[in-house]
PLY file of the C-alpha trace (Angstrom):
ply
format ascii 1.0
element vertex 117
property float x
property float y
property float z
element edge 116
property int vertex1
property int vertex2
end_header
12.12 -9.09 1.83
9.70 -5.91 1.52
6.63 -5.45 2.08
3.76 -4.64 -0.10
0.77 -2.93 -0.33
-1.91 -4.24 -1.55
-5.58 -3.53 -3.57
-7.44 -3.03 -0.01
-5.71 0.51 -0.10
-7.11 1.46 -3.32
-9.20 4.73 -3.04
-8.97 4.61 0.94
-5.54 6.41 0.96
-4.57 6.23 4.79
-1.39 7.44 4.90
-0.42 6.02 8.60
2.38 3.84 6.82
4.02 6.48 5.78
3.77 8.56 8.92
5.78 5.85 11.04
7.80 4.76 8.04
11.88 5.59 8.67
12.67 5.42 5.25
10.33 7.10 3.33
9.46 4.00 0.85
6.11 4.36 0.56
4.76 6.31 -2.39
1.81 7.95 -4.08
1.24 8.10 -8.18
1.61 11.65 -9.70
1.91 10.80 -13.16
-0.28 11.32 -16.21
-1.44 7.89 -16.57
-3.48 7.43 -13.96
-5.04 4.22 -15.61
-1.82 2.64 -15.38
-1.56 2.93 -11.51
-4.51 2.49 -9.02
-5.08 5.52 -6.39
-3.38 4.09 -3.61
-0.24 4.02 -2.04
3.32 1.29 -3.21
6.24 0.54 -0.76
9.49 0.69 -3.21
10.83 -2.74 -2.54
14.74 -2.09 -2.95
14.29 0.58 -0.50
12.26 -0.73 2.25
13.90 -2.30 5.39
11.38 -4.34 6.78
11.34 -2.71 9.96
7.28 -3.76 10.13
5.75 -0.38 11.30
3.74 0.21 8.24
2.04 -3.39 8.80
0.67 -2.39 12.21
-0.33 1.45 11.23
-2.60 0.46 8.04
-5.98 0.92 9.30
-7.42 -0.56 6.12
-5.25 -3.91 6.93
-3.95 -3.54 3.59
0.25 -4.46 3.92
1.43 -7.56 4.25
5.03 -9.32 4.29
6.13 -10.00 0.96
6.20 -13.52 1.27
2.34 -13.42 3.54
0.46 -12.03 0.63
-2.39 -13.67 0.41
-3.18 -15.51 -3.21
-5.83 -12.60 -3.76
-3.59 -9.91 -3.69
-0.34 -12.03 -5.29
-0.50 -9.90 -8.29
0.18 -6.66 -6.17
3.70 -8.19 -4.87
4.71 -7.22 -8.81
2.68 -4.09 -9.06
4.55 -2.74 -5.88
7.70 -4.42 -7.58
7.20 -2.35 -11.02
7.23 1.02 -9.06
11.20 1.52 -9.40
10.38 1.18 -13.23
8.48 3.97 -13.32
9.67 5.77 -10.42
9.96 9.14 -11.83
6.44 8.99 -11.86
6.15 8.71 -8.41
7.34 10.41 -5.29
7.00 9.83 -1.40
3.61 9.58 0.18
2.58 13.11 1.78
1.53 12.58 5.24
-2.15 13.41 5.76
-4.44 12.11 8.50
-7.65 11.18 6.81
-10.52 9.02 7.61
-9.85 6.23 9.89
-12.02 3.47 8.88
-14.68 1.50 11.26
-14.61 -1.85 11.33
-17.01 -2.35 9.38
-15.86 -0.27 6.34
-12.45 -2.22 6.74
-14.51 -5.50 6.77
-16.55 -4.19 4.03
-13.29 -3.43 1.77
-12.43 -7.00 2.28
-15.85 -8.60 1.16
-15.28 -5.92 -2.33
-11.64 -7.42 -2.65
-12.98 -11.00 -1.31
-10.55 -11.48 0.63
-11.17 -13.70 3.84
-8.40 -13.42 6.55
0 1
1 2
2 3
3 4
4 5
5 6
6 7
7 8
8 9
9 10
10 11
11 12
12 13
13 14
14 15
15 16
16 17
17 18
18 19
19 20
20 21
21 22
22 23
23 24
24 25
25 26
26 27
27 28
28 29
29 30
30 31
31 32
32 33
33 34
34 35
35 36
36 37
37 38
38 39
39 40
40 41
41 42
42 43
43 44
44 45
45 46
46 47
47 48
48 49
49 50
50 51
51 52
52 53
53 54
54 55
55 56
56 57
57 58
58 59
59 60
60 61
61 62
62 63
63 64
64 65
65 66
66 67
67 68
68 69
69 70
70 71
71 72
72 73
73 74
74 75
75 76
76 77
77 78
78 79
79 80
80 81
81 82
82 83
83 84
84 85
85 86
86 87
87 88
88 89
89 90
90 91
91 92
92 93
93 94
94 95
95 96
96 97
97 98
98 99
99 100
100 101
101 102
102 103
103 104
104 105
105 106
106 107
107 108
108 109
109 110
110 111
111 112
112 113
113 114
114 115
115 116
């Protein structure tokens, strides 16, 4: 069972997952359609291994286990699913230490998604 990322990562592109991620199965968008994928970051579900570090790392509380998505997010389980479709429009998240959110920004992402833990 993978895990996924979900809509709390869109624009706020922390890439912490894929820093402590030992596969590399988190990836980034770099096609030409950018309407067709939201700027944020997908964990390829045939590769990951649930080993649960990216869970922990995502300052923007944005992964979940597959099957603990909450019902606001369930239609990013498929979204993260449909990657290996389209794969060679992807490729693996770049590391890049960016802005680490307050706790207020993160709690303020949730309200915009509302989404109440």
């Amino acid at each position: 069972m993978a895990y996924v990322i979900t809509r709390l990562c869109i624009d706020c592109k922390d890439t912490s997952c894929a820093d402590v991620c030992p596969v590399e199965c988190i990836y980034e968008y770099k096609g030409d359609d950018p309407d067709s994928w939201a700027n944020q970051l997908y964990i390829h579900p045939d590769e990951c291994i649930d080993c649960t570090n990216c869970e922990p790392a995502c300052p923007w509380k944005a992964i979940f286990e597959e099957d603990d998505v909450p019902e606001a997010f369930a239609d990013d389980t498929e979204k993260n699913a449909n990657i290996t479709d389209s794969i060679d429009d992807f490729e693996v998240a770049s590391v890049v230490k960016g802005h680490s959110p307050t706790a207020d920004e993160v709690e303020t992402n949730f309200t915009k998604w509302k989404y109440e833990p």
